[in-house]
C-alpha positions in Angstrom: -29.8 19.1 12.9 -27.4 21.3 10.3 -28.5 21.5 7.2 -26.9 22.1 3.6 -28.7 25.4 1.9 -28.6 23.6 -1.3 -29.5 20.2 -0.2 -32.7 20.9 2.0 -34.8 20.5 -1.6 -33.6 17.2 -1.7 -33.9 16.3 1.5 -37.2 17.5 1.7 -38.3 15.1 -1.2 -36.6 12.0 0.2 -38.8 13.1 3.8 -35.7 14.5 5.2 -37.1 18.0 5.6 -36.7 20.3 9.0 -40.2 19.0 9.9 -39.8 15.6 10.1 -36.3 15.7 11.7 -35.0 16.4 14.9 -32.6 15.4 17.1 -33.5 16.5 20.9 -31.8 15.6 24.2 -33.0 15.4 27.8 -32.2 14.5 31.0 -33.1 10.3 30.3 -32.7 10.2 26.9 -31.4 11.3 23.2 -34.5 11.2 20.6 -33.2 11.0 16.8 -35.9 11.1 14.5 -35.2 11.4 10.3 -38.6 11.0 8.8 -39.3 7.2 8.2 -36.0 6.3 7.5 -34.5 6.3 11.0 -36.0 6.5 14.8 -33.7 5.9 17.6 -34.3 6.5 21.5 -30.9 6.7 23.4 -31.1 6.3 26.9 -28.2 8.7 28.2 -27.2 5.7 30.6 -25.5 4.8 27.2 -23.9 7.4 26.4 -20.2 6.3 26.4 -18.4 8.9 24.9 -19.4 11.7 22.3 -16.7 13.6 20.0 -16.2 15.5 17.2 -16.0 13.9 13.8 -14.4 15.5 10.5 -16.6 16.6 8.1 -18.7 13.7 6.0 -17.9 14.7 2.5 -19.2 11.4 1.7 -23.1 11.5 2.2 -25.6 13.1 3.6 -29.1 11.5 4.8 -29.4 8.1 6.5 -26.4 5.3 6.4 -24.9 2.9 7.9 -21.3 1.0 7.8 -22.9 -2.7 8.1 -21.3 -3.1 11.8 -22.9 -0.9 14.0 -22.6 2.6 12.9 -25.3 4.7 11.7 -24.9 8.6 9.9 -28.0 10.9 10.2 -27.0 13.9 8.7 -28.4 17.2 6.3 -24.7 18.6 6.2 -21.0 17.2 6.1 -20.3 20.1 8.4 -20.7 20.0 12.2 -20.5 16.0 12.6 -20.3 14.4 16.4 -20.3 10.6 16.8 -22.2 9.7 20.0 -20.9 6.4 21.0 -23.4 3.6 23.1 -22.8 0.7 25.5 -24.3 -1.3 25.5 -25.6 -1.4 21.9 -29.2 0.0 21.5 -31.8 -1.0 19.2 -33.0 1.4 16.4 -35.5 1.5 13.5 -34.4 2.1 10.1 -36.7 2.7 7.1 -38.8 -0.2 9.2 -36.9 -2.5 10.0 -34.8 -2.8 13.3 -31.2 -2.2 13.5 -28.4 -1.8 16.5 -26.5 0.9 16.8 -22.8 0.9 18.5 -22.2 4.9 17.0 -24.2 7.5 15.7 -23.3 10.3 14.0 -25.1 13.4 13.7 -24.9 16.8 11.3 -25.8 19.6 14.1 -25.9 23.2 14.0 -24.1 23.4 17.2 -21.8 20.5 17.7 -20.2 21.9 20.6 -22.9 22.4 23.0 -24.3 19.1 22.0 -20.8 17.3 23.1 -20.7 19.4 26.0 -24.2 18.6 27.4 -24.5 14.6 25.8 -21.1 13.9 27.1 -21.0 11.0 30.3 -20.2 12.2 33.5 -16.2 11.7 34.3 -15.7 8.4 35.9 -14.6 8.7 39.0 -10.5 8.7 40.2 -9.9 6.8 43.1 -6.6 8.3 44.4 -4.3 5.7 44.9 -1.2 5.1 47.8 
């Protein structure tokens, strides 16, 4: 996960500090982990799409939209929005929450949509 030099303090206060956050992707499976206050495990079946977002002026931490989306980030900088179907199921400071998008604050947002990104469907070539 990116962080903001100057917010890593307070992040680190609120339980938001490098050690207790990660974001890590396999072969099966993105993990998301931001101290207590969220834990999501992705399977990549899931995985619809995953893109670039502009920057999140707005906040930075843990927060949601009410309908589905969730923001996980230590930096308004380097945003991608990982997009699920079907919905997945989520804990957030306890309590269990579904998540349709999740965007994330990483230090390299391009590799990440680049590896996390769904296989092309396939063309069928028509006559």
């Amino acid at each position: 996960m990116r962080y903001a030099r100057w917010m890593r303090p307070v992040l680190a206060l609120g339980g938001l500090g490098r050690r207790r956050v990660r974001v890590e992707l396999s072969d099966s499976e993105l993990v998301v982990r931001a101290g207590i206050w969220f834990r999501a495990t992705i399977p990549r079946r899931s995985i619809r799409a995953v893109e670039h977002r502009r920057n999140a002026s707005w906040a930075i931490g843990v927060h949601t939209d009410f309908r589905g989306g969730w923001l996980v980030n230590g930096s308004a900088r380097g945003i991608v929005v990982v997009h699920l179907d079907p919905v997945i199921r989520a804990r957030a400071a306890g309590l269990s929450v579904k998540v349709k998008r999740l965007a994330l604050s990483l230090d390299n947002p391009d590799g990440f949509v680049t590896a996390a990104a769904p296989p092309a469907a396939a063309v069928t070539p028509t006559h």
